[in-house]
py3Dmol code that shows the C-alpha trace and the ligand (Angstrom):
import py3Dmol

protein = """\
ATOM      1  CA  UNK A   1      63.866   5.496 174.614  1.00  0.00           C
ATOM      2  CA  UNK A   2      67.506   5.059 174.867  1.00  0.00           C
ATOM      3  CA  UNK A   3      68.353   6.898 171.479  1.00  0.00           C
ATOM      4  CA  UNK A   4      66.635  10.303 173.131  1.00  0.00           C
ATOM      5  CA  UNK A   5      69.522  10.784 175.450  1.00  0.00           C
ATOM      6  CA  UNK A   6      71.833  11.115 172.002  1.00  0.00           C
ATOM      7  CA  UNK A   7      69.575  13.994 171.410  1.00  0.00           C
ATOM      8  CA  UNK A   8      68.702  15.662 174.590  1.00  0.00           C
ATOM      9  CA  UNK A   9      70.788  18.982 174.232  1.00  0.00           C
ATOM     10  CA  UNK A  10      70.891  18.519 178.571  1.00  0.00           C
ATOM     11  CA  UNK A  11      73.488  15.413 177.697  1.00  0.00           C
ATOM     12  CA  UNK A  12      75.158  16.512 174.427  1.00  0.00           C
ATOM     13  CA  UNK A  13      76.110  19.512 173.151  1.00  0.00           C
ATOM     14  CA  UNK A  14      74.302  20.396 169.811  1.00  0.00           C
ATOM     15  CA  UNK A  15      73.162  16.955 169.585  1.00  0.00           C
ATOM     16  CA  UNK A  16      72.438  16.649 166.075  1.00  0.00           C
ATOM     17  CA  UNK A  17      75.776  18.065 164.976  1.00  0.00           C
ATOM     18  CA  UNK A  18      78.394  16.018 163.611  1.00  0.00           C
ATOM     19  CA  UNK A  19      81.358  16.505 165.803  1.00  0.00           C
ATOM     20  CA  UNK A  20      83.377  13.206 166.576  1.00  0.00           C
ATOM     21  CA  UNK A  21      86.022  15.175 168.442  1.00  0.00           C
ATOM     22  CA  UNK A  22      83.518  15.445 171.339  1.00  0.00           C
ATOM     23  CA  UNK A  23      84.317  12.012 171.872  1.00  0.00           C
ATOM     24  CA  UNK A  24      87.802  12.908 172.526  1.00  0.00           C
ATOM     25  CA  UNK A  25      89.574  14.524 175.358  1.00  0.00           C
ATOM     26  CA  UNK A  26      92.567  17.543 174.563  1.00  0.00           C
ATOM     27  CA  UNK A  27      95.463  14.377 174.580  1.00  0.00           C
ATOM     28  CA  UNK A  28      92.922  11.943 172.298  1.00  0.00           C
ATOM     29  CA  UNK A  29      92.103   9.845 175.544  1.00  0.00           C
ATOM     30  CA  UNK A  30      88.306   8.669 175.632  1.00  0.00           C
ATOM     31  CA  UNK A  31      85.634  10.834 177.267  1.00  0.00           C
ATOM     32  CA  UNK A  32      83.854   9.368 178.682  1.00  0.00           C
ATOM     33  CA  UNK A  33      82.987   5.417 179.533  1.00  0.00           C
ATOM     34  CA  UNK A  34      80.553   3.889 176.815  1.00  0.00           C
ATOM     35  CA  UNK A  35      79.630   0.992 179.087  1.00  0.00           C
ATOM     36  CA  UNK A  36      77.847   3.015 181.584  1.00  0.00           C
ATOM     37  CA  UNK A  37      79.989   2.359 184.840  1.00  0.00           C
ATOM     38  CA  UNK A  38      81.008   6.033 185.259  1.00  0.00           C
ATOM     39  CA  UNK A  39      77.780   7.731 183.709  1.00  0.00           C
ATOM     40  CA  UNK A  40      75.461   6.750 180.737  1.00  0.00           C
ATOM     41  CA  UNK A  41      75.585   9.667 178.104  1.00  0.00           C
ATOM     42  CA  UNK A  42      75.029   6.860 175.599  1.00  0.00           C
ATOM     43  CA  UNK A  43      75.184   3.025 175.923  1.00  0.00           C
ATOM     44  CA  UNK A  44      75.496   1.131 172.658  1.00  0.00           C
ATOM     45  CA  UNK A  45      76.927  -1.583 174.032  1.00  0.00           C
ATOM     46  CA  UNK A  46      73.743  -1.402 176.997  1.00  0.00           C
ATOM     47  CA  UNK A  47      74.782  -1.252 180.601  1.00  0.00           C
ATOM     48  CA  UNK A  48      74.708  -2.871 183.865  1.00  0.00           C
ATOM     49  CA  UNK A  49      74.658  -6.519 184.683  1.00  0.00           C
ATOM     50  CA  UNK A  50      73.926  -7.451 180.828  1.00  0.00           C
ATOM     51  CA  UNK A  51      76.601  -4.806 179.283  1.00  0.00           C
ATOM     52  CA  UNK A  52      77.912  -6.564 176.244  1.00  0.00           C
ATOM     53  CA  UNK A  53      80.615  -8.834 176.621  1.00  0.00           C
ATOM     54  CA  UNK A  54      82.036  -8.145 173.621  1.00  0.00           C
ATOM     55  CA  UNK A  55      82.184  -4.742 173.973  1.00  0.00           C
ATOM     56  CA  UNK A  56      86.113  -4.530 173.246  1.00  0.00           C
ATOM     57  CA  UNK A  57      86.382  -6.799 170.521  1.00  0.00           C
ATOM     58  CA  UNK A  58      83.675  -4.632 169.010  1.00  0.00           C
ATOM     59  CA  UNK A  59      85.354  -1.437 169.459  1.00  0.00           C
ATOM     60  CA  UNK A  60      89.222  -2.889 168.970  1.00  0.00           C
ATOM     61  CA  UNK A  61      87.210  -4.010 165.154  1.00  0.00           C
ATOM     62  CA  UNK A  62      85.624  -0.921 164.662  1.00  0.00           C
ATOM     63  CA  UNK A  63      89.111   1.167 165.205  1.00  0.00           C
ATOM     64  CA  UNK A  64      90.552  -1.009 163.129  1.00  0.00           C
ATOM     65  CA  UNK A  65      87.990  -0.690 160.157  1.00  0.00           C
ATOM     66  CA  UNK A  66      88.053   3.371 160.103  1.00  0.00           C
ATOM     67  CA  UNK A  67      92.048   3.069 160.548  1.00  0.00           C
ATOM     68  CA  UNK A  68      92.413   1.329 157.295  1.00  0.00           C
TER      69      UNK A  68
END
"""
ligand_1 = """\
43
HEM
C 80.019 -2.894 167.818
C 79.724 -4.137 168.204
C 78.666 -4.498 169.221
C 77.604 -3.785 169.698
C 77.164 -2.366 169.326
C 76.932 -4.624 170.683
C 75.813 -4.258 171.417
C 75.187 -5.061 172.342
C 74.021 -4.680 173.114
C 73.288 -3.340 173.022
C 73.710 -5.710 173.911
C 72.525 -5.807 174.892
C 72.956 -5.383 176.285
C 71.758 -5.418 177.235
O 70.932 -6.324 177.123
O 71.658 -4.524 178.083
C 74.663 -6.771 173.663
C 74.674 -7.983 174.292
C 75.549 -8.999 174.025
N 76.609 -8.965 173.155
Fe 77.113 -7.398 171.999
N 77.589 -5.835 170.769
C 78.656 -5.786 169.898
C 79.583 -6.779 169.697
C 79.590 -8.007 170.310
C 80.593 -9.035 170.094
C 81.808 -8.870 169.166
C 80.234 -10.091 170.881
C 80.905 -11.439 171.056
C 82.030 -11.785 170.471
C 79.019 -9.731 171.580
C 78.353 -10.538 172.456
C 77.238 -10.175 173.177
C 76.558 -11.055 174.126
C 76.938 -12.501 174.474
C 75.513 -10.304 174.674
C 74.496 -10.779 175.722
C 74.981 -10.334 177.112
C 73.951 -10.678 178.187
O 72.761 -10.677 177.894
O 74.372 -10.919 179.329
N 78.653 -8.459 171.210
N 75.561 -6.348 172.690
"""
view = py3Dmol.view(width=600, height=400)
view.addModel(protein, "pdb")
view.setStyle({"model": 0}, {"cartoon": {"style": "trace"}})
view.addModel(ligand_1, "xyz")
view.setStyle({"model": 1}, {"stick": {}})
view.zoomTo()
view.show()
């Protein structure tokens, strides 16, 4: 089940603890790579051959949303 890697304490530190800056690097840069080229720690976009086209238009809205 994909959403067991977002708890498998192997993957993420203290999985069920609310800590967004674990998505960020020291200089704010991302991470890690949510479409699963580099590694899959999570994929909400999927990965592979049928990764989400829309992928950037989803996250370039979603920046947008929590900016405002
Ligand atoms: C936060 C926003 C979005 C999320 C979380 C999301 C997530 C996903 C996921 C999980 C899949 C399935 C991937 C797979 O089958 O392995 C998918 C497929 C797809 N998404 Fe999105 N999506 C988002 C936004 C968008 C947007 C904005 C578009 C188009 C403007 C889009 C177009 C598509 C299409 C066409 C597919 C099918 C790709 C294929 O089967 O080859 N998605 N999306």
């Amino acid at each position: 089940m994909v959403a067991e890697i977002a708890w498998n304490p192997e993957v993420w530190e203290d999985p069920l603890v609310f800590k967004p800056e674990r998505f960020l690097t020291g200089d704010g840069v991302e991470a890690f790579d949510v479409t699963g080229s580099k590694e899959i720690k999570m994929m909400p976009f999927g990965a592979g051959r049928r990764v989400c086209p829309g992928n950037g238009l989803g996250i370039f809205h979603l920046e947008y949303f929590v900016a405002i």
